[in-house]
C-alpha positions in Angstrom: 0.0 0.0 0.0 1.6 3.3 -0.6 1.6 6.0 1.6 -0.1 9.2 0.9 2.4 12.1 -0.4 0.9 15.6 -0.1 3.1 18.2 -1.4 1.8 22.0 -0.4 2.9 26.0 -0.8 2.4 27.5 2.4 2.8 31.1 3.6 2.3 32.0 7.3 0.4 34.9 8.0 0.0 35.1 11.9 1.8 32.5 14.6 1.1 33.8 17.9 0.5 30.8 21.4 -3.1 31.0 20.7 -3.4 31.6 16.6 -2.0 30.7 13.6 -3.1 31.2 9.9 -1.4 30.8 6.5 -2.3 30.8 3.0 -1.7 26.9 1.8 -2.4 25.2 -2.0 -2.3 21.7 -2.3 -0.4 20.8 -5.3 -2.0 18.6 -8.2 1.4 16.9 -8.6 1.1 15.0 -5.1 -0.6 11.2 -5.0 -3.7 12.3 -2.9 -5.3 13.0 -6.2 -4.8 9.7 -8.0 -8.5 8.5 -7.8 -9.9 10.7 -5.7 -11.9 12.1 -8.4 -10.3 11.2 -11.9 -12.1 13.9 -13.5 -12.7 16.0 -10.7 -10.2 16.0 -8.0 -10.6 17.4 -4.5 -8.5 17.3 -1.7 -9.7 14.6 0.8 -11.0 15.3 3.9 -8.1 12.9 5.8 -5.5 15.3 3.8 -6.8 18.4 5.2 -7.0 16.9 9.2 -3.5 15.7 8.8 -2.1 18.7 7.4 -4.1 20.9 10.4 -2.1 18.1 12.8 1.0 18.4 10.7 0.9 22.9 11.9 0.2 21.8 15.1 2.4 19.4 15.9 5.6 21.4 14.3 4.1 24.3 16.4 3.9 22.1 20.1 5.8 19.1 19.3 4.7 16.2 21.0 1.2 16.8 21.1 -1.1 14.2 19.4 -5.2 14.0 18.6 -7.3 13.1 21.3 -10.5 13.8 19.9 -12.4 15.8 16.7 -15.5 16.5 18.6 -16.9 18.4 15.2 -16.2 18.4 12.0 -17.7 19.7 8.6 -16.7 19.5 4.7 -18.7 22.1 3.3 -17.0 22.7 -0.2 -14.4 21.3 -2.2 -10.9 22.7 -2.4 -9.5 21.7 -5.8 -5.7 21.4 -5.9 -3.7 24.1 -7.3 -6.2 26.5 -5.5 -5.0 29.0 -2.7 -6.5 28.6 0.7 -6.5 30.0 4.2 -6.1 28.3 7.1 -7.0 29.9 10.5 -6.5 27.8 13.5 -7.7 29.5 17.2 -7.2 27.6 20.9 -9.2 27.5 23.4 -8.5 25.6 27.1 -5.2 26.4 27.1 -4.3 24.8 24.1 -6.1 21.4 24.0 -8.7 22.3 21.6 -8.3 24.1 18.4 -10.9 25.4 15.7 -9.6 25.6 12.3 -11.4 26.9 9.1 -10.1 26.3 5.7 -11.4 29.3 3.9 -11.2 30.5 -0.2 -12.0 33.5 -0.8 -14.8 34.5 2.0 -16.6 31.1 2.0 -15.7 28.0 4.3 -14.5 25.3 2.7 -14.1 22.6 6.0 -14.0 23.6 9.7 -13.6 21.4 12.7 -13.0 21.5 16.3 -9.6 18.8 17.6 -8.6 17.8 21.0 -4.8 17.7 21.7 -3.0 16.1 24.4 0.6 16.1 25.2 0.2 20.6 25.3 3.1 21.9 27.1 1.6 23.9 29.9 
């Protein structure tokens, strides 16, 4: 089985303890796409958690998910595209709401549980 290669652009537009965004395009080149639509690709769901874990983990490392206690796809985000991601804590850093957003409309936003936050 091979393993999922995602291959991104990312810019970072605020990193503060308690926020982080950056502008982020998933790049048609990587494998995610292969199947996942042949003539329409999207980026999968399971791409865009990781990549949300991937910014939080090099941000806290150490930390791992606990929990996704909601989460929503609410439009495609076709590769090549640019994107926004805003992530916010709450409780000291154990749960974070993300948004991927083009443009002004929501694309996918979720709530995950960490553990393992420095404190």
């Amino acid at each position: 089985m091979a393993t999922a290669k995602y291959m991104v652009n990312k810019e970072v537009i605020t990193d503060s303890p308690v926020k982080l965004a950056l502008r982020v395009q998933f790049l048609r080149e990587s494998n995610i796409y292969q199947g996942h639509f042949p003539d329409f690709a999207i980026t999968p769901g399971v791409v865009l958690i990781d990549f949300v874990m991937k910014c939080l983990t090099d941000k806290f490392p150490g930390v791992f998910l606990s929990g996704i206690p909601r989460l929503k796809f609410i439009s495609p985000i076709i590769p090549d595209i640019w994107v926004e991601l805003q992530l916010t804590c709450e409780t000291g850093g154990r749960r974070w709401h993300f948004a991927f957003m083009h443009q002004e409309n929501c694309c996918s936003r979720g709530v995950l549980d960490l553990k393992g936050v420095p404190t």
